[in-house]
N, C-alpha and C positions, 0 to 999 in steps of 0.2 A: 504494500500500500504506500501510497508516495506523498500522499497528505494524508494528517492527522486527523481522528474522530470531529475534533471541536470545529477544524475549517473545513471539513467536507460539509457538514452539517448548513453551516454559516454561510459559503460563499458558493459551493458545486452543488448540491443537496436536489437542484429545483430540474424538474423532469424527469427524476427518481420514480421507480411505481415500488409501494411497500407490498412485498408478498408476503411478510408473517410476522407477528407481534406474538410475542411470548414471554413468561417468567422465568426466571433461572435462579439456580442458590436458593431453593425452598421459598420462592416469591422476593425475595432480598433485591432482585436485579431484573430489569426490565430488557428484552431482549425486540431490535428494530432487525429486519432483515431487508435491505432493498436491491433492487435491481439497476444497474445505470442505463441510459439511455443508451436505446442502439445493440443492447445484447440481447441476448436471448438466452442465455442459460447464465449468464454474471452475476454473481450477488456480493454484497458486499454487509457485513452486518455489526450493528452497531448497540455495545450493551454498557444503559445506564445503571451505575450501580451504586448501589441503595435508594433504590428511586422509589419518592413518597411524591404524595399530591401530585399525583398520576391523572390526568384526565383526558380521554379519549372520545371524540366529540366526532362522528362521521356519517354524514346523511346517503349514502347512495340510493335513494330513493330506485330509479328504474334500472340505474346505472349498474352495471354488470363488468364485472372486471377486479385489476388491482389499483390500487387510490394513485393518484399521480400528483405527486410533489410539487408545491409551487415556490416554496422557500422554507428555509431554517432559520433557527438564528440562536445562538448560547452566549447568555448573560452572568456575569458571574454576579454573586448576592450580595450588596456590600456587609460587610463585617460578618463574613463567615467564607469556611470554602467550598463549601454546594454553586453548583449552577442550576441556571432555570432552563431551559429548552423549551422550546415552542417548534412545530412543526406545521406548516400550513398548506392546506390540498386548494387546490384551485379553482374547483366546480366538478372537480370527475375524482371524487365524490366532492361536496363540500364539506368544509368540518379542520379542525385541529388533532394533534397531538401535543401533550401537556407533560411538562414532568419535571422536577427537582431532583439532584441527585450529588453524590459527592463526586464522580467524575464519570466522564464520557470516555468511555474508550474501545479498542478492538474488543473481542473478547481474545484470553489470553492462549486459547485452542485451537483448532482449525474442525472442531465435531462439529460448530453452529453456522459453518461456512455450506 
């Protein structure tokens, strides 16, 4: 990987389709798995861990498929070292992802690849 969790999130993230959302660490860690534009079998997956105030907000009403990415963005919280993360879908589906966490990063295996 050639950039880090925090700026893939932040600056590349947008055109992304998320194929699977999952727990890991007995709920402790919050498991992103995406796809990059243009692949067909690439995933790339991103696990926040100890992620609390998790909120997952996604309407695909008729919409059929995987949610496609329109931006990220990681904030750090002042006076502590949790980030906030925010994920934003663009209309296919509409909706967020929400999450706090002490940090963003690979996972440390290649199993959730």
């Amino acid at each position: 990987m050639s950039v880090g969790p925090e700026e893939l999130i932040a600056h590349q993230l947008g055109d992304h389709r998320v194929t699977s959302i999952a727990w890991s660490d007995d709920g402790k860690n919050l498991l992103l798995a995406v796809r990059p534009p243009g692949e067909i079998d690439g995933r790339v997956v991103i696990e926040f861990v100890w992620a609390t105030n998790v909120r997952i907000d996604l309407d695909f009403g008729t919409y059929l498929g995987e949610a496609l990415v329109w931006e990220g963005r990681v904030e750090a919280i002042p006076d502590s070292d949790r980030r906030s993360v925010r994920i934003d879908f663009g209309g296919t589906p509409r909706g967020f992802i929400r999450v706090v966490c002490n940090e963003v990063r690979y996972p440390p295996n290649d199993s959730h690849r």
